[in-house]
C-alpha positions in Angstrom: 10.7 19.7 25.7 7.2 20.7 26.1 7.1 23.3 23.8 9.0 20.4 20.8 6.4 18.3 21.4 3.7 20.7 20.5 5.6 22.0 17.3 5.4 18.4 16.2 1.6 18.6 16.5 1.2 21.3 14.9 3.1 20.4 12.0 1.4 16.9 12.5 -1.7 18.6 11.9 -0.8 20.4 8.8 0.0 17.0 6.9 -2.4 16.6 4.0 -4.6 13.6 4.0 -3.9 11.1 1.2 -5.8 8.5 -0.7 -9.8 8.6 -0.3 -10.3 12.4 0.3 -13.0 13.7 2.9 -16.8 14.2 1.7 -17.4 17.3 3.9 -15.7 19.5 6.9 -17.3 17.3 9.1 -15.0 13.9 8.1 -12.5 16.0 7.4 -12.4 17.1 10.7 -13.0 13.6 12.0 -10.1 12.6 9.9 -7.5 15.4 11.5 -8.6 14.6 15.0 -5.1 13.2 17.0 -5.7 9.5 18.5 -3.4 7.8 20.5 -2.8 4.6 18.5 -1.1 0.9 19.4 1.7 -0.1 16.8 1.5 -3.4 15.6 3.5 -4.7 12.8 2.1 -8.0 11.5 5.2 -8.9 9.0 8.1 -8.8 10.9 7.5 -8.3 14.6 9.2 -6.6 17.0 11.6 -4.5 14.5 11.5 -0.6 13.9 9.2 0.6 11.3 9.7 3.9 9.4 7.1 5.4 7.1 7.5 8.5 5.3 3.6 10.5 4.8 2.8 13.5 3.1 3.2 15.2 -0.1 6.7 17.0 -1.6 6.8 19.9 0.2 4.9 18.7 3.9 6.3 15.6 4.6 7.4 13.9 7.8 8.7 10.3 8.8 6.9 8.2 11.2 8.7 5.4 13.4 7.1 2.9 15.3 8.1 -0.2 17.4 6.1 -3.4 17.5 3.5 -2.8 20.4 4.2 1.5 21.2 1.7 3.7 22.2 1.6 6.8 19.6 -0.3 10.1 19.0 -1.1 10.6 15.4 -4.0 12.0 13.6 -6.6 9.5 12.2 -5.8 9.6 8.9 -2.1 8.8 8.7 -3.3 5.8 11.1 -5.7 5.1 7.7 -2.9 4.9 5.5 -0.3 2.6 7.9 -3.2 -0.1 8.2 -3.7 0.7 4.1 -0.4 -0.7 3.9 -0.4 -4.5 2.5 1.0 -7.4 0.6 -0.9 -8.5 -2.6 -1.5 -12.3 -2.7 -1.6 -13.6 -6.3 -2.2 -17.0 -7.2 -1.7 -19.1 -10.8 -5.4 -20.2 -12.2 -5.5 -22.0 -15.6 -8.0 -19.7 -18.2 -9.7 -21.9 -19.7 -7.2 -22.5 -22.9 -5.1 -24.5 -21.2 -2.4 -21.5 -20.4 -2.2 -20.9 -17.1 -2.7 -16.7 -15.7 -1.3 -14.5 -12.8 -4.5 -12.9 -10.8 -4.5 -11.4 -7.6 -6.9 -13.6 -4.9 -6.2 -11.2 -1.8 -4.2 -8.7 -0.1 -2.1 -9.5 3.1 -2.0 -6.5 6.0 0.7 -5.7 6.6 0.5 -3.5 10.0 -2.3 -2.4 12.6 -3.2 0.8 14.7 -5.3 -0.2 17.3 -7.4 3.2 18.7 -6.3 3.1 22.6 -9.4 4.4 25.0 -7.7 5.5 28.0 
């Protein structure tokens, strides 16, 4: 058992990191670093979230339940809390038509960093 858990870390660590790429070896490093994390899902509460992360040929799924304790690295925590809901609302433009723009964005989960 002991020796599955720390294949999974190691491939953990071998993920890419997506969206906003690190500015030096320093963030980068930051960035990789494994956290333990707090699950929260902030849509639908209490259900079992699976996220897929990583590119075509290093990927790996994620599941978390509403309120678990998890060791991930920092960035995929980044992108699960990136995760949201866009609020639009209908404004008139001034012609009298009416437009579609987006007012806001709803989060959809959280990863709280737990200090033991």
């Amino acid at each position: 058992m002991g020796e599955e858990v720390k294949m999974k870390a190691d491939a953990m660590e071998k993920l890419p990191i997506l969206g906003v790429q690190p500015r030096d070896d320093k963030e980068k490093k930051f960035l990789q670093e494994m956290c333990e994390y707090e699950f929260y899902n902030l849509e639908e509460p209490g259900l079992l979230q699976s996220f897929p992360y990583g590119s075509t040929n290093n990927k790996m799924d994620f599941k978390f339940l509403h309120g678990g304790k998890y060791r991930v690295p920092r960035h995929v925590a980044r992108h699960i809390e990136d995760r949201h809901t866009p609020i639009w609302e209908w404004r008139p433009d001034g012609t009298g038509a009416m437009k579609k723009q987006k007012t806001g964005v709803k989060p959809r989960f959280q990863m709280r960093q737990v200090y033991a």
